[in-house]
MIGU-397526 format. One record per residue (C-alpha): residue in one letter; x, y, z. Coordinates in pm, whole numbers, plus 50000, padded with zeros to 5 digits. Layout:
<recs>
- aa; xx; yy; zz
- A; X; Y; Z
...
</recs>
This chain:
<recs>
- aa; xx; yy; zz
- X; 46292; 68838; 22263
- X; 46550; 68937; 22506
- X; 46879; 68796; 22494
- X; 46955; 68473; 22764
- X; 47290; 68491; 22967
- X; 47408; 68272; 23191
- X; 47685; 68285; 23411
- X; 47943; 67964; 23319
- X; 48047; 68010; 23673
- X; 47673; 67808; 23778
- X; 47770; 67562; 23512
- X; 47951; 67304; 23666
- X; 48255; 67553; 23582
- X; 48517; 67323; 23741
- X; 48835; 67498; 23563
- X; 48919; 67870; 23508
- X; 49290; 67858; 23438
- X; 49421; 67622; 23212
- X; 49712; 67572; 23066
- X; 49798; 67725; 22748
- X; 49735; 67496; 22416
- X; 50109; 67552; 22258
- X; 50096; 67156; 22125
- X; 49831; 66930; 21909
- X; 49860; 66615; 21794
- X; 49688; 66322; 21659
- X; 49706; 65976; 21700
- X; 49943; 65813; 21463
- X; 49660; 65656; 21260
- X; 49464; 65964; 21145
- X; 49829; 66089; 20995
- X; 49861; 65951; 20634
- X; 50118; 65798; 20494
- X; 50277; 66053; 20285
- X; 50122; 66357; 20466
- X; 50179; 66304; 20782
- X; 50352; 66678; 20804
- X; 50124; 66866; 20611
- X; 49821; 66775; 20818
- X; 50042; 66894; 21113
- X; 50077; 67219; 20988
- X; 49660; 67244; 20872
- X; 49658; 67120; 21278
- X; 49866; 67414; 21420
- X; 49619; 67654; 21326
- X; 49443; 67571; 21596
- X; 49755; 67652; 21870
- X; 49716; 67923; 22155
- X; 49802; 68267; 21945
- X; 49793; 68140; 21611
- X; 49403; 68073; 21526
- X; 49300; 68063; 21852
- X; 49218; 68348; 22116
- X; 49430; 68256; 22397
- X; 49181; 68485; 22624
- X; 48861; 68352; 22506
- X; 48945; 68016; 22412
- X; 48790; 68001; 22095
- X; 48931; 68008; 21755
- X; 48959; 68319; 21516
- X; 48726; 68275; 21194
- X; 49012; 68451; 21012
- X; 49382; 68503; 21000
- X; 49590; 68673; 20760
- X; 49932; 68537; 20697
- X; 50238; 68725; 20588
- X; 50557; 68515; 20619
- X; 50508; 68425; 20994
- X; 50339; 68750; 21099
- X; 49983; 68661; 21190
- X; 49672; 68902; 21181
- X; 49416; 68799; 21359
- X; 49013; 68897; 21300
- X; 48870; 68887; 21593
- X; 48514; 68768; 21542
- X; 48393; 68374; 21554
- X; 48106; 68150; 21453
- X; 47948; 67848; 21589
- X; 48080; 67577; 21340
- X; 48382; 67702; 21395
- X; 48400; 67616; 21747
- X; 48227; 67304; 21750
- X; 48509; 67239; 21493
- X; 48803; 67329; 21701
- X; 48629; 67149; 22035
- X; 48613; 66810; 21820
- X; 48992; 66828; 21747
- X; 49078; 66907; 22107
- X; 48861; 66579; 22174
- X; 49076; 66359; 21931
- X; 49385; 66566; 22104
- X; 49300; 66442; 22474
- X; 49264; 66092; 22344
- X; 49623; 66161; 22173
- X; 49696; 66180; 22530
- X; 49684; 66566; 22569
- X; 49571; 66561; 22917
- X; 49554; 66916; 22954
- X; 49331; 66991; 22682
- X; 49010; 66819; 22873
- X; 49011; 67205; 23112
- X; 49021; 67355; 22744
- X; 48749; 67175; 22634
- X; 48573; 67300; 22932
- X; 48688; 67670; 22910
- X; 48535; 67670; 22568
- X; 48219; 67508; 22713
- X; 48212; 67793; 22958
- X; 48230; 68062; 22733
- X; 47976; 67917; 22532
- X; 47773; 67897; 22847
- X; 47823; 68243; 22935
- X; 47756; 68425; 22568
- X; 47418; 68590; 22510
- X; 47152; 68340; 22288
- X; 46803; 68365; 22159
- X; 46596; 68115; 22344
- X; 46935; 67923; 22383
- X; 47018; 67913; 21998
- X; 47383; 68100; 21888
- X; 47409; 68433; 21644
- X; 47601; 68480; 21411
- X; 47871; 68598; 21394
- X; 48022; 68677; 21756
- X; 48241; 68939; 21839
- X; 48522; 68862; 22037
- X; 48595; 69147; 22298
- X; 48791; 69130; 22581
- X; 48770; 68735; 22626
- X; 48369; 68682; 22555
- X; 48137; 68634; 22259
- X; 47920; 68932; 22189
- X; 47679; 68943; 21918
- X; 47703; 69181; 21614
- X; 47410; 69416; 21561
- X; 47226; 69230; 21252
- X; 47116; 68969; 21540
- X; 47153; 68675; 21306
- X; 47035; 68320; 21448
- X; 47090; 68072; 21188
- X; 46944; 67743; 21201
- X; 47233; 67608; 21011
- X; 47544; 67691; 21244
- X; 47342; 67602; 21560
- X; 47299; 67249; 21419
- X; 47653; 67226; 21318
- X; 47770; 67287; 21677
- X; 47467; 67091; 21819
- X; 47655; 66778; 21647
- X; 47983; 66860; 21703
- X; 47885; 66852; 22103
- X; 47684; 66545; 22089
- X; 48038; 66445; 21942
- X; 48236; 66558; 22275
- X; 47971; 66410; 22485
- X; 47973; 66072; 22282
- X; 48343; 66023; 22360
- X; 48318; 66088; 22733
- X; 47954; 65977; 22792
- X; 48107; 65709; 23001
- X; 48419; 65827; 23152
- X; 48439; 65876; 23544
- X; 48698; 66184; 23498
- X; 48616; 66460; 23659
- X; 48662; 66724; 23376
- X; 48507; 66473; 23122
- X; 48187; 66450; 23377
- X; 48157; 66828; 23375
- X; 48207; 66875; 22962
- X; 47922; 66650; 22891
- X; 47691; 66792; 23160
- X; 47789; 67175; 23031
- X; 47682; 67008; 22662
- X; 47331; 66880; 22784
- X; 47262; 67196; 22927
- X; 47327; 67351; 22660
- X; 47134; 67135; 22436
- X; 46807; 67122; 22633
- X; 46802; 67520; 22651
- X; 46790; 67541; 22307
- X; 46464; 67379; 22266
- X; 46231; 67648; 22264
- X; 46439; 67805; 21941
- X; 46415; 67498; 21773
- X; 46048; 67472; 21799
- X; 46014; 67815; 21728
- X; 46219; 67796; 21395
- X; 45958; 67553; 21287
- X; 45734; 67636; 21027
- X; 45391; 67412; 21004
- X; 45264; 67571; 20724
- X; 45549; 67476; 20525
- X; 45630; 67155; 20712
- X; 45968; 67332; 20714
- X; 46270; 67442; 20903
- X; 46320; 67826; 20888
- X; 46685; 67905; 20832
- X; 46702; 68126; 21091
- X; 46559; 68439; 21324
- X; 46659; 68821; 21335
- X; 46646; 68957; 21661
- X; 46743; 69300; 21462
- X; 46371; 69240; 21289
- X; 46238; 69053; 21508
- X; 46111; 68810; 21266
- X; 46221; 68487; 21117
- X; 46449; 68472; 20808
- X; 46274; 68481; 20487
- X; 46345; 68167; 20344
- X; 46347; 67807; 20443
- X; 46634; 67515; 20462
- X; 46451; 67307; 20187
- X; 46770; 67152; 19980
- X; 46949; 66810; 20126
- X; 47205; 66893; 19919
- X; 47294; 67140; 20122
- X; 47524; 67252; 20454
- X; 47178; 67310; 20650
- X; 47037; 66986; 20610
- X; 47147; 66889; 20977
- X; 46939; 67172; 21093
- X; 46614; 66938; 21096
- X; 46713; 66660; 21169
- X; 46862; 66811; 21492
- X; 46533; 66992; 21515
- X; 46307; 66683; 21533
- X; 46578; 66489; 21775
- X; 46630; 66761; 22025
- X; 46188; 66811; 22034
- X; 46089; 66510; 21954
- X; 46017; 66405; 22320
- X; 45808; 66744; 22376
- X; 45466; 66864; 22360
- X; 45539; 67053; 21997
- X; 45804; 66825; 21826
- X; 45960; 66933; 21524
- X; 45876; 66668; 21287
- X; 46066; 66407; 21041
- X; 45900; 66569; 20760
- X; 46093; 66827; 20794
- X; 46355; 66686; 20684
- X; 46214; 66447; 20459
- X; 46024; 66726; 20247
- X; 46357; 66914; 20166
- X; 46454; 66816; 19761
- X; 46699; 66672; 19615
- X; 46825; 66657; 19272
- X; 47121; 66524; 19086
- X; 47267; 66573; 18713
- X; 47367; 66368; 18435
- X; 47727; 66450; 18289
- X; 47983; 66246; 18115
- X; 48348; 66210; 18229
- X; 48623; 65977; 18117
- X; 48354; 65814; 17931
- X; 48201; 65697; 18224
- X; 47800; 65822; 18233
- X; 47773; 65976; 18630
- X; 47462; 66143; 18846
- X; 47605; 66343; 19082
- X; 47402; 66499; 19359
- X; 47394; 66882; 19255
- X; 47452; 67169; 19587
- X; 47249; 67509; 19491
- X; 47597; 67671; 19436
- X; 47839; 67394; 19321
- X; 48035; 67416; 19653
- X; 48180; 67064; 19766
- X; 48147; 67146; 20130
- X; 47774; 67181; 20060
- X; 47794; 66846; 19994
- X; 48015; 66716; 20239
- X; 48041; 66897; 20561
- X; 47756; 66713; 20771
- X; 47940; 66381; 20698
- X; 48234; 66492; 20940
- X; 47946; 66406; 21190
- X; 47700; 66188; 21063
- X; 47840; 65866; 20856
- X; 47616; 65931; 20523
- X; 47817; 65646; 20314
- X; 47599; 65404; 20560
- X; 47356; 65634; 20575
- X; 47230; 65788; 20243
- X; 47054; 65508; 20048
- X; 47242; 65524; 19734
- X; 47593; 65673; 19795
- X; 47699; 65680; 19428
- X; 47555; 66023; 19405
- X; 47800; 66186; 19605
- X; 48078; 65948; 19456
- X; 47995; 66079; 19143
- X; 48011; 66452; 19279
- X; 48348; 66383; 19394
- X; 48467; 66214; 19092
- X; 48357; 66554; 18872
- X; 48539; 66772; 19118
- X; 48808; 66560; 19069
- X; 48837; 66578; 18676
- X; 48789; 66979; 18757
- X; 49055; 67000; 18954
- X; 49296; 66823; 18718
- X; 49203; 67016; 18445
- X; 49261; 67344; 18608
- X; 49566; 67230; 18860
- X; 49357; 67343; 19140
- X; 49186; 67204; 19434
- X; 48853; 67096; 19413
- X; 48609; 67444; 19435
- X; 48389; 67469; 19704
- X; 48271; 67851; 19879
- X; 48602; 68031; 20003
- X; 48827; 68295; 20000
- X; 48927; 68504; 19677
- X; 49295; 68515; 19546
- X; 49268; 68856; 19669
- X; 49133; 68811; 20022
- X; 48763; 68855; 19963
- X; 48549; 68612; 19988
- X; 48303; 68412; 19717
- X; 48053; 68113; 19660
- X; 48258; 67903; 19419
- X; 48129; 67639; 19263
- X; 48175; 67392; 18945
- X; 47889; 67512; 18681
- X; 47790; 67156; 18614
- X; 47728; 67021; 18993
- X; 47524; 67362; 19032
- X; 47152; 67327; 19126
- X; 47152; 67688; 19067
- X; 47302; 67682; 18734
- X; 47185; 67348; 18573
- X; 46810; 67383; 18640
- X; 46750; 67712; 18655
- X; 47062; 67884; 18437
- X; 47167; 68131; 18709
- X; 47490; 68233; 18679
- X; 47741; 68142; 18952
- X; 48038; 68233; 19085
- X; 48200; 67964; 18888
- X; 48512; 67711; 18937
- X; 48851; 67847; 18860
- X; 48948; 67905; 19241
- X; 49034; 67615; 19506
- X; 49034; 67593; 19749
- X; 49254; 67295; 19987
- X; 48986; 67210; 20272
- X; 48782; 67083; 19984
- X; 48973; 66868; 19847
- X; 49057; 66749; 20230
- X; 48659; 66655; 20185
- X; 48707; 66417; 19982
- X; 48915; 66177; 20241
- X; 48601; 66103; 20326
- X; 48471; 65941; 20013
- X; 48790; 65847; 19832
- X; 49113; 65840; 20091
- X; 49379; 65790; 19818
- X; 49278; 65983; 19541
- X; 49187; 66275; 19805
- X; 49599; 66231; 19945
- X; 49680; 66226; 19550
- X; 49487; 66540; 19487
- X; 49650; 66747; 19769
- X; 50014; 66615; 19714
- X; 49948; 66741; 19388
- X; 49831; 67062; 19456
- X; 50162; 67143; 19703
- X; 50369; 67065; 19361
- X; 50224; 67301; 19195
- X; 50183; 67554; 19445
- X; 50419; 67492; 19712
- X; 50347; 67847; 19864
- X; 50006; 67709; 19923
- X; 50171; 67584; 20269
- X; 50220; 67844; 20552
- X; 50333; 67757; 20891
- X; 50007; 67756; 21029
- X; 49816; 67556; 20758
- X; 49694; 67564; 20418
- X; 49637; 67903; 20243
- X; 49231; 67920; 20174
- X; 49254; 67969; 19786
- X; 49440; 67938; 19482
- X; 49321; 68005; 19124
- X; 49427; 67880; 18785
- X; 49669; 68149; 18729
- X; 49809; 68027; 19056
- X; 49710; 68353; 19269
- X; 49719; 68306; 19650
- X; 49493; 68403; 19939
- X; 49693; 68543; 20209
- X; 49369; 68442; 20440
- X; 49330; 68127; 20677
- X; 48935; 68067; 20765
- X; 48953; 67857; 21097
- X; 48591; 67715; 20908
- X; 48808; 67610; 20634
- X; 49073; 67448; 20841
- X; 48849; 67300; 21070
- X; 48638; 67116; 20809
- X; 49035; 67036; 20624
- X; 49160; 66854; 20995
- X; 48796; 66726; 21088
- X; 48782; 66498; 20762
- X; 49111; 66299; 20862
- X; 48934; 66265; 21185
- X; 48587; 66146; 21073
- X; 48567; 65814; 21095
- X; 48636; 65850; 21475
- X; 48385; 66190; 21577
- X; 48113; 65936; 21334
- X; 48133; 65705; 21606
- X; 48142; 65944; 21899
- X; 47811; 66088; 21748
- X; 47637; 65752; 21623
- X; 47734; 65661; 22073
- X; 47564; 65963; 22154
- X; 47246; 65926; 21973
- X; 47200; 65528; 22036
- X; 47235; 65693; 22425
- X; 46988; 65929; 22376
- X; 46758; 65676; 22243
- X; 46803; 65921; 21866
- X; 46953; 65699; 21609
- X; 46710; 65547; 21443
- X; 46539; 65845; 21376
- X; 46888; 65944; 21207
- X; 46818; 65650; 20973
- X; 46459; 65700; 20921
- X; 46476; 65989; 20784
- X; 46782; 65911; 20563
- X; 46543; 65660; 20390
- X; 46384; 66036; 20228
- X; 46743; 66123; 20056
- X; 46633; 66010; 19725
- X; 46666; 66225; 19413
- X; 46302; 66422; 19298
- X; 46461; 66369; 18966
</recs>
């Protein structure tokens, strides 16, 4: 199908020239005692002309760093920005005032790129100030949910307000919610009872295989599937979600017997990155599985004075699926060799605020003894290894998810507001009564 453009000027477009975004900040709660300036520095990624394209208001998904010479990739994807737009929201309520017109510069550009049936590609393109989509005409399921929650997350924190600006953001967000329903239902396969994990516009055809693993990155993709339908004439269905498996392992650490939830690859943001939206310590019926996940990452990392290991840059500025062999789905069940766990990588261990607060602090104070050139002045460096090799790469995915999990608790609530709204939640829990091991 052809690609669907829409002018951000019809949008309730309300701002065009905003001030620059030179200054972020939190409020003083989210800072932790004891790394209260390190989190600043992860934050200033996300500053006008560091990560961020000052022309198309979105965030770069990579920058190299050389001392404080910056090189800039200029290409973007979805999670990304929903990412950076949910730490502009906790910046306004900082008190930022001017970052509400950013938040709604953002929205327009997102109004104005080119879709399929209203869902994002992957990657963008950034050229001359606007998102253009790279010839493999990749729509995955997976980054289109991610940003789907991360805008039910602006829209749940201004739902009410009777600002201007905020009034515009959250009707820019339903619009462009409700035009991705037809991609949604599309992606749906009822042979399978599935979620496809995505189309090719390139092909023409949907991706070849299916999001069928909880324990994975994609597993918001249904559930935002069956919400966003639901109320249509060809919902996506709960089972969906509920017939995606899950399995966890049995391993032995500081002679305590744990079953942590295994990820296909051994990645910790697998794992962890839909709980920066969705509160899964209420919401996943036994939580102790991803305790125990953390507390095996956390032995890893010890051992090998790194940070936990989760998919991210290479010491030498490629790029690889890292993962610890023994939380691998991949490699405990079926013996496929993975990429394996002696790089870190600091947003990961940042993932584990949100299951264990101190230890996570602990881990990361740590890790900046060891390798205090881990620090630049525009955040954390993506990866170190055991021979204590440094990326020179920041991934604005990375930092994102690294800032985002100080910030969860709050964008949680924001969501959990939006979906009682919408009338959604309990369909949240529902089908969080299904994410129960097949093991």
């Amino acid at each position: 199908m052809s690609h669907n453009t829409q002018d951000p000027a019809s949008s309730n477009s309300i701002c065009s020239n905003g001030a620059k975004v030179n200054e972020l900040a939190l409020r003083q709660h989210f800072y932790p005692a004891g790394f209260e300036q390190e989190l600043q520095t992860n934050l200033d990624f996300f500053l006008d002309g560091v990560g961020v394209d000052e022309q198309a208001k979105v965030p770069y998904d990579t920058l190299f760093v050389t001392g404080a010479d910056i090189d800039p990739q200029y290409y973007v994807n979805t999670t990304e920005i929903g990412l950076y737009l949910n730490i502009l929201t906790e910046a306004h309520q900082h008190g930022h005032q001017d970052v509400l017109v950013r938040i709604n510069e953002t929205l327009d550009v997102l109004l104005g790129a080119p879709t399929w049936n209203g869902l994002y590609f992957w990657p963008y393109d950034i050229v001359d100030g606007k998102l253009q989509p790279q010839q493999e005409g990749i729509v995955p399921a997976v980054d289109n949910a991610n940003l789907a929650f991360a805008l039910t997350a602006v829209s749940g924190a201004y739902i009410d307000s009777d600002d201007a600006l905020a009034i515009s953001a959250v009707k820019k967000i339903d619009d462009i919610l409700q035009r991705q329903i037809p991609g949604w239902q599309q992606l749906y396969d009822p042979s399978k009872d599935l979620l496809r994990a995505g189309w090719s516009t390139k092909d023409g055809a949907a991706l070849r295989y299916f999001i069928d693993r909880k324990a994975n990155e994609s597993r918001l993709a249904p559930i935002w599937a069956h919400l966003i339908t639901k109320d249509t004439s060809s919902p996506v269905p709960k089972s969906a979600f509920n017939n995606m498996e899950l399995y966890t392992g049995s391993i032995n650490v500081k002679q305590q017997s744990l079953h942590p939830m295994l990820t296909w690859d051994g990645a910790y943001f697998q794992g962890m990155l839909p709980a920066i939206w969705l509160n899964e310590r209420q919401l996943i019926p036994d939580y102790s599985i991803i305790e125990d996940m953390t507390k095996i990452q956390q032995a890893h990392s010890e051992i090998n004075k790194i940070p936990f290991v989760s998919s991210a840059a290479t010491t030498d500025d490629s790029y690889a699926a890292f993962g610890v062999p023994e939380l691998s789905e991949a490699s405990v069940r079926f013996e496929i060799q993975i990429a394996g766990g002696h790089t870190g990588t600091p947003h990961a261990t940042a993932l584990s605020f949100l299951v264990d607060p101190t230890n996570a602090i602990a881990c990361l104070q740590s890790i900046k003894r060891q390798h205090p050139s881990i620090e630049s002045p525009y955040g954390w460096f993506d990866a170190v290894d055991t021979d204590g090799n440094i990326s020179t790469k920041l991934i604005s995915l990375d930092q994102g998810m690294f800032v985002c999990a100080f910030l969860a608790s709050s964008i949680n609530q924001q969501v959990e507001t939006y979906l009682k709204r919408k009338g959604g939640y309990q369909d949240v829990v529902d089908m969080y009564k299904s994410f129960t091991p097949n093991n």
